[in-house]
C-alpha positions in Angstrom: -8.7 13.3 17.1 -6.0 14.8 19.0 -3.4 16.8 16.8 -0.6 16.9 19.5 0.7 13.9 18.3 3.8 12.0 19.3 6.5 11.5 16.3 5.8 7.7 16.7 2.1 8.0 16.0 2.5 10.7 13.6 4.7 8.2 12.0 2.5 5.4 12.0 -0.5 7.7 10.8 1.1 8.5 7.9 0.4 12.6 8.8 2.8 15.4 9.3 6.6 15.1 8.3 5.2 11.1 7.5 2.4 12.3 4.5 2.8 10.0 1.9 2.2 11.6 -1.9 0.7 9.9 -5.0 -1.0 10.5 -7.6 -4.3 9.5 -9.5 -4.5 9.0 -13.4 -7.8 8.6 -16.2 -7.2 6.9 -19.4 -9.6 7.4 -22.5 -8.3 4.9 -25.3 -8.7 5.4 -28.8 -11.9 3.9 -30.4 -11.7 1.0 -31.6 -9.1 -0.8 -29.7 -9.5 -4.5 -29.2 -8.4 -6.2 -26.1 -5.0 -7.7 -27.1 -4.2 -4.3 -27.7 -5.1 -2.5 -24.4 -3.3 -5.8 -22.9 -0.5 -4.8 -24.3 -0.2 -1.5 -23.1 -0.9 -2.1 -19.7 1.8 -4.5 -19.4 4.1 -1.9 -21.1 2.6 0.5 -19.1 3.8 -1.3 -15.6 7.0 -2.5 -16.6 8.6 0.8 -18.4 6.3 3.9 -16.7 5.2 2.2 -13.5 7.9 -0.5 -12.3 10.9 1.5 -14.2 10.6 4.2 -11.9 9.8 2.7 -8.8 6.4 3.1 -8.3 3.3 0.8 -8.0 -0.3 1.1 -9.3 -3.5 0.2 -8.5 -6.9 0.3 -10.3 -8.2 -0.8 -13.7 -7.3 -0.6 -17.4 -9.1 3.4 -17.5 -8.6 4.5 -13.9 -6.3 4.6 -10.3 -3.7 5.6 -8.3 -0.1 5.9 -8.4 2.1 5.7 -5.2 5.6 4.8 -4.4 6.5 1.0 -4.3 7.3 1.1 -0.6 6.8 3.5 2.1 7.9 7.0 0.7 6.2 9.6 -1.4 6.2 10.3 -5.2 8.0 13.0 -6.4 7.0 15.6 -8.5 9.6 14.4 -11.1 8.5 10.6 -11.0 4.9 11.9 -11.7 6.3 13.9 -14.6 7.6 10.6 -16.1 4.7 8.6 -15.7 2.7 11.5 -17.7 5.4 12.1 -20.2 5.5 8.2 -20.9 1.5 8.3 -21.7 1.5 11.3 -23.4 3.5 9.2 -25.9 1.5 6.5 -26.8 -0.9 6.2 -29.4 -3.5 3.9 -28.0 -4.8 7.0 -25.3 -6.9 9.5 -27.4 -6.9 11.4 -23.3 -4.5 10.8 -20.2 -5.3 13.1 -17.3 -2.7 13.1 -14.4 -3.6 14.8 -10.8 -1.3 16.8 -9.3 0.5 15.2 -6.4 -1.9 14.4 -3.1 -1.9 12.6 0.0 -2.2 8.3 -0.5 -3.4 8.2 3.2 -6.0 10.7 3.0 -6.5 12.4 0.1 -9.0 15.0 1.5 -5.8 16.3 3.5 -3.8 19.5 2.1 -0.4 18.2 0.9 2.5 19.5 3.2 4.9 21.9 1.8 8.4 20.7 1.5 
């Protein structure tokens, strides 16, 4: 594909000045957790880590990706929070937080700012 692209195209591509930033995130919980449990700290996790800050997840209870709840990228400090918050919690024995990289295509080199 062409990359001479006009600023409207770049735009709707989501490349260039228009890279969009998230971030992905593994969770190992403690042995022995039953499901009420992990329940409960998914919904804590979405409503004080996720939702709190703007941002929206998809994935499962162990595994996925973090981006920004509308069209926009993730800063470095809203990631920060989000690991902070699990590093908190009792019922991960491991959270493991990428570093920022690109929601449309994550193969892509993230843009310096």
């Amino acid at each position: 594909m062409a990359t001479n692209r006009s600023r409207r195209l770049r735009k709707k591509l989501c490349v260039g000045e228009f890279q969009e930033l998230g971030f992905e995130l593994n969770l190992v919980f403690q042995e022995g957790l039953d499901d009420e449990a992990v329940d409960n700290f998914l919904q804590q996790f979405l409503n004080e880590a996720i939702r709190a800050n703007g941002l929206d997840f998809v994935g499962a209870e162990d595994f996925g990706f973090v981006c920004l709840g509308k069209r926009g990228s993730v800063s470095e400090e809203q990631r920060a929070q989000v690991e902070a918050w699990l590093r908190n919690r009792k019922e991960l024995r491991e959270a493991s937080v990428s570093p920022l990289l690109d929601v449309w295509y994550p193969e892509n080199p993230v843009n310096p700012a």
